[in-house]
N, C-alpha and C positions, 0 to 999 in steps of 0.2 A: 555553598559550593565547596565541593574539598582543592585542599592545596597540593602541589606536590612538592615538597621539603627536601631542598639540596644539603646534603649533610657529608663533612669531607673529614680526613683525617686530624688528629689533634696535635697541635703545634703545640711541644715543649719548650718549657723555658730553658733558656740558656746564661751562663755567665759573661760575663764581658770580654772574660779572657778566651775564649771561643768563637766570638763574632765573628772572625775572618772565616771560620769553619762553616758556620753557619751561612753566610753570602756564599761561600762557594756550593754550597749544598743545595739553597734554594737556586742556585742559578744552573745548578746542572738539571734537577726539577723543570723549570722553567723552559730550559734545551730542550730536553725531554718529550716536554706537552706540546715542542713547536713543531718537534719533527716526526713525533709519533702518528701513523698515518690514521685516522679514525678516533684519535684518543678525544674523551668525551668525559666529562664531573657527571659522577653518577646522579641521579635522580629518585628520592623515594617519595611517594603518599604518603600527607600526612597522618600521624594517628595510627595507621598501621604498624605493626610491630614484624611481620614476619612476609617475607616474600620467596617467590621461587622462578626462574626465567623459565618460560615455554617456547620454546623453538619449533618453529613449523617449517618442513623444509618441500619443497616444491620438485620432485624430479621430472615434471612434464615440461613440456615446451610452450608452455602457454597460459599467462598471467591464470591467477585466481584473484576472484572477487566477490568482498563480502558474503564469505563461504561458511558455514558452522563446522566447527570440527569438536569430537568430544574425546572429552580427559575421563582417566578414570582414578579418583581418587579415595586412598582410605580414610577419609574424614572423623571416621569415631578415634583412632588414635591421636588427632589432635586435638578432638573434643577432651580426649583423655586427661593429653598432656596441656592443657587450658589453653589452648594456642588458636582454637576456635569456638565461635557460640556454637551452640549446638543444633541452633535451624541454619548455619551459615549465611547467616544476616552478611554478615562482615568480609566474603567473598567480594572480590572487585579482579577487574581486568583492566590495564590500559596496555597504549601502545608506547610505547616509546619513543617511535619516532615523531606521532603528532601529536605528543603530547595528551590525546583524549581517553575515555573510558570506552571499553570493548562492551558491548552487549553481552548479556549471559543469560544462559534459562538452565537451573538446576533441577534434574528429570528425577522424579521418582522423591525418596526421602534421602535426607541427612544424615548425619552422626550413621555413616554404615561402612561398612570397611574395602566397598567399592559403589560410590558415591559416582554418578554418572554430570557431568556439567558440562553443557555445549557454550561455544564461548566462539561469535564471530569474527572471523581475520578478515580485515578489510579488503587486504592487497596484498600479494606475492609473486616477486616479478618469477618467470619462467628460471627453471633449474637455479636455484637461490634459496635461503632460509631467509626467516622472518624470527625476530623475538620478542615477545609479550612478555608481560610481568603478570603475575597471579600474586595477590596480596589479600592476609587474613591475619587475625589479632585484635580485633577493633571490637570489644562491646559495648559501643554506643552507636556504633554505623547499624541504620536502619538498613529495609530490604532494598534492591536493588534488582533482582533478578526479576527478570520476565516470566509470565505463568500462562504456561503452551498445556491444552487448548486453553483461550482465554473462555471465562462464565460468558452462558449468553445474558444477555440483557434486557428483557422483553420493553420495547416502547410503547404498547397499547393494546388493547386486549377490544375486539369486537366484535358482535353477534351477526355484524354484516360479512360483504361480503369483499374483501380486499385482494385487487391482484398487483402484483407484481408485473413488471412485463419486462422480459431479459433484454430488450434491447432500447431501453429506457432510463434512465435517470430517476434514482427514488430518495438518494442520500448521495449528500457534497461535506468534502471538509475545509475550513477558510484557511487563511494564513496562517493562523494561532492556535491551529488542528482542534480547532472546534467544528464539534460534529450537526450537521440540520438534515431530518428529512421531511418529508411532507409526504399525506398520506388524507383518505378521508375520512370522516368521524360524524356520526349524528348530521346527517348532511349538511355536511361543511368540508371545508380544508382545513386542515391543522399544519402547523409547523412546530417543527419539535429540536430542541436544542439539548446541546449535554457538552460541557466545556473540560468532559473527566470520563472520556471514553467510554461514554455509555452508561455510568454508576448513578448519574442523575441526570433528570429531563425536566426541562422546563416548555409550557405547550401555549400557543397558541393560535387563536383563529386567523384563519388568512380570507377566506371567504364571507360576504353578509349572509345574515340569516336569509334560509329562503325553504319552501316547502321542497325545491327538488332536488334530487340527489345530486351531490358532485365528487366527480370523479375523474381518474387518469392524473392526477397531477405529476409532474417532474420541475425538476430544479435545476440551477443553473449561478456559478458566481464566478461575477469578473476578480479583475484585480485589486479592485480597493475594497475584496468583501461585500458588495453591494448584491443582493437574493435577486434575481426573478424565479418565479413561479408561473407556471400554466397548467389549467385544467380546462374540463367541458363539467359540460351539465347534461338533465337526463335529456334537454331536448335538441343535444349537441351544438350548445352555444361554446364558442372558446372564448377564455378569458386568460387576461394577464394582468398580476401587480408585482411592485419592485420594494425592496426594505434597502433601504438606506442606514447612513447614521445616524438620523436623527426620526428614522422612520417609516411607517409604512406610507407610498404613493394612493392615488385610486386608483380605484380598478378600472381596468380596460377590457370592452370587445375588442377584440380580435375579429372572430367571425360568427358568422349567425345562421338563421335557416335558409337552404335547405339541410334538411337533416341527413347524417351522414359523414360527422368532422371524428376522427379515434386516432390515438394512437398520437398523440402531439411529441412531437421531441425535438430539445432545444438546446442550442450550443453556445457559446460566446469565444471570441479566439480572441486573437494575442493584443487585439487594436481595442478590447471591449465591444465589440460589438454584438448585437446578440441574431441569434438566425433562426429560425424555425423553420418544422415542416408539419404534416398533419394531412390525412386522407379526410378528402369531401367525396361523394359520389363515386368513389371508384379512384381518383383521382388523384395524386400528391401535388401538394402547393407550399409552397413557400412563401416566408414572409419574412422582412429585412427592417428590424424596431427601429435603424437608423434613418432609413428614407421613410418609413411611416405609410409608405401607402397601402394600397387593395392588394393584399395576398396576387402572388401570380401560381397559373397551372404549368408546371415542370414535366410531368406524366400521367399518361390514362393509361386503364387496368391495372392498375397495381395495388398495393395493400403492402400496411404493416413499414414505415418508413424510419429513419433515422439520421438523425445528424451530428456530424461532429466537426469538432477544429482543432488546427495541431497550434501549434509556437508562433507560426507565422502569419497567415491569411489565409492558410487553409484550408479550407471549409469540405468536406466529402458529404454526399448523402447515398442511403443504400436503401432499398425496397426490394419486394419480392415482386416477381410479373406476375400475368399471367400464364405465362408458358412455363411455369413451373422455374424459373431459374431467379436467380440472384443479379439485383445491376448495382452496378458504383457506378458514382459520376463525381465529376468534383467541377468547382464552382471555379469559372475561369473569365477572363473580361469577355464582359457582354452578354453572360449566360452560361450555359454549363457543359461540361465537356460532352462527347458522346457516351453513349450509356458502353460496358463494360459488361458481357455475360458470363455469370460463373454455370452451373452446373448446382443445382442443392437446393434447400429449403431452411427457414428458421433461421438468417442472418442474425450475427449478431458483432460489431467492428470494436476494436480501440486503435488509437493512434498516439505511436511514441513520439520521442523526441526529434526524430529527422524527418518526420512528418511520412513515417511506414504505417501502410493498414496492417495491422491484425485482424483477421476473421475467423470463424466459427463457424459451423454449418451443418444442418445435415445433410447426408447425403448415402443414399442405398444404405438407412439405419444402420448409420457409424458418424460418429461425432468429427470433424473433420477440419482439420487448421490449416489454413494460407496467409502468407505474409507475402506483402507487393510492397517492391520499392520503387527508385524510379527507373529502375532496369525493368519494372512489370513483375509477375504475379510467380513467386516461388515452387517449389513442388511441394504439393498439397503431402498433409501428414496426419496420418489417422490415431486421434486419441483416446477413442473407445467404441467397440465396438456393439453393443448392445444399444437400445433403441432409447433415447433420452426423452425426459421430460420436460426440461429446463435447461439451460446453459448460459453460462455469462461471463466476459473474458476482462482483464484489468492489465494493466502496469503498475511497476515501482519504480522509483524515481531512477534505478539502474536500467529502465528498460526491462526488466526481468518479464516475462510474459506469466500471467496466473488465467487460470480453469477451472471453474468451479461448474459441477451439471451434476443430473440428478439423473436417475435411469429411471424407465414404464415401470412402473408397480411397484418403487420404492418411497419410502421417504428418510433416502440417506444423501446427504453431499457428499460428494468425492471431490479432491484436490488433484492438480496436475501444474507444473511450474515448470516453466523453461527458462534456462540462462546460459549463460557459456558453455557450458557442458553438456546441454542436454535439455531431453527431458524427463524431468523424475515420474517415477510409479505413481499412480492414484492412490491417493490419502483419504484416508474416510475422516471427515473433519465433522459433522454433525449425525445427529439421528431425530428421528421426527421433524427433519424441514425439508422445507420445498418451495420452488419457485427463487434457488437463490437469486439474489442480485448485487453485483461484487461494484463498491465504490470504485469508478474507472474512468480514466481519462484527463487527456492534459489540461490544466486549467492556466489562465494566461501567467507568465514567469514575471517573479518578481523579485530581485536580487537572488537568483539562482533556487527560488524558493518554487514549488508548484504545491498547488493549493488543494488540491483533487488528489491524489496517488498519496500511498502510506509513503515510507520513507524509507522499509522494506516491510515485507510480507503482502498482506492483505486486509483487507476488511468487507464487510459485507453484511445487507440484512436479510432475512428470508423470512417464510411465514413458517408456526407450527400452528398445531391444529391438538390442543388438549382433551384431557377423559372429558369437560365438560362440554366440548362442541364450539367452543369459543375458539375466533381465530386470534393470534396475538404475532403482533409483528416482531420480534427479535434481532438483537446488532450484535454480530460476532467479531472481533477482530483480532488474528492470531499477528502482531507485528514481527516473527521471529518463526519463519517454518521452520522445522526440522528435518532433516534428510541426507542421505549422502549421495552421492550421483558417480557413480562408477567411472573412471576416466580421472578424476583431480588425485593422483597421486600424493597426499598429503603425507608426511611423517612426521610425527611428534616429539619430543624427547623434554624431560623436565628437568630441571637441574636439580642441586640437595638446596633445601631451606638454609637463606641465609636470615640472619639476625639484623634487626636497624642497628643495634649498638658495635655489630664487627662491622659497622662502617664510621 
């Protein structure tokens, strides 16, 4: 871990015959730093040799948060004058006032005489400045910077046939932002882990061997990190097993024939409890791990179900009817609220921190967003208008809303991101995928930690489809979008480079 090194003025020696000079000197000093209103002993990084203050000054009326803002620096004249390495390894950001280090992503290359570096402010109260420190000199400080877009990282390559399904569950991350998804393989389940963001995978079997296909799996984890998984088979059996600490449970039916179980999706909320739903004939049912009994029927005609839970105990589920529209309901004593009709097709929910839905939808081919609080359902806002092929909606731990969908006869991802300000322009974030599927949703809180949501940006995996014909699953995760959002009056200003030694 680096330090940051208080280093203060140098006390000279003095003679004996001047002591009394001396006490009055440090005591007007001391007067001084008592009455001084803000006065503050500077603070520098250790190891750094060279810093510069960045003042971000705020002239709206309305806090910013954990916002990017970008510097433009001439970096080869420092290269020049040896004052940086020359990939700017040795770039570092903190804040001053909480003591931590700022995130940064250096755009483009180095050593260039306008070097582009975004560098996130966490917070700036309304019409007020903020000041960061920019520190460089260190060649022995490794990289530090973020690297936007991040490499994809294919998790498994197969000649079958994998879907995705947007309003599903395919990949969670625990406490310790170790990443799992589950997927199927050589008919089987597979679980697949990577404790280094996707760079390495470690796999294995969740399923026994069996001749028939299995498929549909989603995942799910409480708070002490403990996996469930649920899948079907090809003769629409549901199954479920749990990984522990010390291991994998057995396996369990769930439910069996008659055929006709798709589309499982399963939740756990703030109590660990876990919840399910899943279409039988036509039909969504539910099933509660903790009382253990016979699934119960919630709705007929419908198709294509989902479940979620927020912080508290509660539990939403959403299905498409059959009259072409959209229901929520949420789970209330005794059974479940009355159904809720939207308008649209292709649901797809997340649920922040005050226990708000987020939806997605289509609707007369336009991609279409609603948020319901407990004041009911906001006015709807349309965020693309061409005809989608996929869509999938997430949080970050600020609540930030993200959109990820794909358009009819593409295979490109576009991004869309809502925060205080707004929402930004579509980002073209991949080429050649599809079906993305964005890690989303709250997972039960644990010393202010949530287990599921980046910490900002996004993550997510989706399938490509290579010159060999092989489908391969892919994990993308950009933690650090980039963007500006017209409305955060942001101004910048740098000061001259000051030296550790003129302190």
């Amino acid at each position: 871990m680096f330090k940051f090194l208080n280093r203060g003025n140098s006390t000279y020696s003095a003679t004996i015959t001047i002591i009394i000079l001396v006490v009055i000197l440090v005591s007007g000093i001391l007067i001084y730093e008592l009455f001084t209103e803000g006065f503050e002993k500077d603070v520098w990084l250790e190891s750094w040799q060279y810093r510069r203050l960045v003042v971000v000054e705020n002239s709206a009326n309305k806090e910013v948060l954990n916002y990017p803002v970008l510097l433009h620096i001439n970096t080869s004249l420092l290269v020049e004058e040896g004052k940086l390495v020359s990939d700017c390894r040795d770039i570092r950001f903190t804040d001053p006032d909480s003591k931590k280090f700022l995130t940064h992503w250096i755009e483009g290359e180095c050593d260039t005489k306008d070097t582009k570096i975004w560098v996130n402010i966490p917070f700036v109260n309304p019409i007020s400045k903020k000041t960061i420190h920019l520190y460089y000199g260190n060649e022995e400080a490794e990289d530090e910077s973020l690297s936007l877009p991040a490499e994809d990282v294919i998790i498994t390559e197969t000649k079958g046939e994998m879907i995705l399904s947007d309003n599903q569950r395919n990949c969670v991350r625990d406490l310790n932002a170790t990443l799992y998804c589950v997927m199927p393989k050589a008919n089987a389940i597979y679980l697949f882990k990577s404790t280094n963001e996707g760079k390495d995978w470690q796999e294995e079997k969740v399923s026994g061997d069996s001749a028939l296909k299995q498929m549909q799996p989603v995942i799910a984890l409480d708070s002490s990190n403990k996996i469930s998984i649920v899948w079907q088979d090809a003769t629409s059996h549901l199954y479920y097993r749990q990984k522990t600490t010390v291991g994998w449970d057995e396996i369990k039916t769930i439910a069996q024939k008659p055929a006709g179980y798709f589309s499982p999706s399963i939740a756990i909320d703030s109590y660990n409890n876990k919840h399910l739903v899943y279409t039988g004939k036509d039909s969504v049912y539910y099933w509660n791990f903790l009382i253990g009994k016979e699934p119960t029927k919630i709705a007929e005609n419908v198709a294509n179900p989902s479940i979620i839970a927020g912080l508290r105990s509660d539990v939403f589920v959403l299905y498409a009817a059959s009259d072409k529209s959209i229901v929520l309901r949420q789970m209330i004593t005794g059974g479940w609220s009355e159904e809720e009709k939207l308008e649209g097709a292709e649901p797809v929910m997340a649920v922040d921190s005050k226990s708000n839905i987020h939806l997605i939808h289509q609707e007369n081919s336009q991609l279409v967003y609603l948020k319901r609080t407990s004041e009911g359902w906001q006015e709807k806002e349309v965020l693309d208008t061409a005809r989608q092929s996929s869509a999938s909606i997430a949080l970050d731990k600020e609540n930030n809303v993200y959109v990820v969908f794909s358009r009819k006869g593409e295979s490109t991802a576009y991004l869309r991101k809502k925060d205080s300000n707004g929402w930004s322009e579509a980002e073209k974030i991949t080429e050649n995928g599809w079906q993305s599927n964005l890690i989303w949703g709250i997972q039960p809180e644990e010393n202010n930690i949530y287990s599921n949501i980046p910490r900002q940006g996004f993550a997510m995996v989706y399938l490509s489809t290579e010159d060999s014909g092989a489908q391969s699953l892919r994990f993308y995760s950009a933690p650090f979008t980039i963007y500006q959002v017209a409305g955060s009056e942001l101004i910048l200003s740098i000061e001259e480079e000051r030296d550790i030694n003129d302190y």
